[in-house]
ZAMARGU-4260 file (C-alpha; in steps of 0.2 Angstrom, whole numbers, plus 5000, padded with zeros to 4 digits):
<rodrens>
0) 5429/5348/5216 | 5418/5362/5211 | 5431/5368/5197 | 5434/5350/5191 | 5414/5350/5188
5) 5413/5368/5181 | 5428/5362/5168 | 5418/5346/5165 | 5402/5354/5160 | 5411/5368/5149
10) 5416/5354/5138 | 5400/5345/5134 | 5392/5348/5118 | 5373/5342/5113 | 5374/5333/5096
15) 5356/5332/5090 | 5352/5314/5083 | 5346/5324/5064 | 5366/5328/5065 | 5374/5309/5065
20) 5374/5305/5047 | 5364/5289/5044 | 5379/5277/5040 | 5383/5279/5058 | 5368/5271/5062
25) 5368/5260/5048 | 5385/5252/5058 | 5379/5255/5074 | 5363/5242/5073 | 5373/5226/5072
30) 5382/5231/5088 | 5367/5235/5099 | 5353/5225/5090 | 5354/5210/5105 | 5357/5225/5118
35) 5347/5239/5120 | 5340/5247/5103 | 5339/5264/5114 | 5358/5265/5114 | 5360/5265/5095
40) 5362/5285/5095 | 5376/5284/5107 | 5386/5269/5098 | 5383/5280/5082 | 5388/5297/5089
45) 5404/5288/5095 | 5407/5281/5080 | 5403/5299/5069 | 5417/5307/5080 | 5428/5293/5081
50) 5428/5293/5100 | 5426/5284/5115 | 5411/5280/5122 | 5409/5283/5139 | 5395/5273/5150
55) 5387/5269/5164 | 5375/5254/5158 | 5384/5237/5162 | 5372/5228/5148 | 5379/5238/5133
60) 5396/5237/5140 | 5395/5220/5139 | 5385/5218/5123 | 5398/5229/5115 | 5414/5220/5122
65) 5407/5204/5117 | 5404/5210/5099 | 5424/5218/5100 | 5420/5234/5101 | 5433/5243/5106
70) 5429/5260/5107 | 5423/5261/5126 | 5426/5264/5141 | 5414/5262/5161 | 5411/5277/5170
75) 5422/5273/5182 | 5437/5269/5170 | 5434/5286/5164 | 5435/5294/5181 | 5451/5284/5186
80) 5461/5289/5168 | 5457/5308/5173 | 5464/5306/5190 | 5447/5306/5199 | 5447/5291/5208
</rodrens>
């Protein structure tokens, strides 16, 4: 278990909000704005990189689902589709 961390960790990269270009945000209000206006660097991040967006917080899970935003997946779907669970 200690290398699966160790490779988990090596491949983490810290994206400074200043680096999401505005658009992202922009595209990213409508889709939190009756969630959680805290989460609007995440859905922008994900959106910037085209990628999944991986989450732990039932509320914007559901708020983004219910808007058909598909790009997302719980914590726990994450650990099962890496064979961790």
């Amino acid at each position: 278990m200690e290398s699966r961390k160790v490779v988990c960790l090596q491949n983490i990269t810290i994206v400074p909000d200043s680096d999401i270009p505005f658009a992202n945000y922009l595209s990213a209000l409508p889709l939190i704005r009756d969630v959680d206006y805290d989460d609007i660097s995440f859905v922008a991040l994900t959106n910037h990189l085209d990628g999944v967006l991986v989450t732990g917080d039932k509320k914007l899970a559901k708020g983004l689902h219910a808007k058909g935003y598909g790009n997302l997946l719980s914590f726990s779907e994450m650990l099962e589709q890496i064979g961790l669970i």
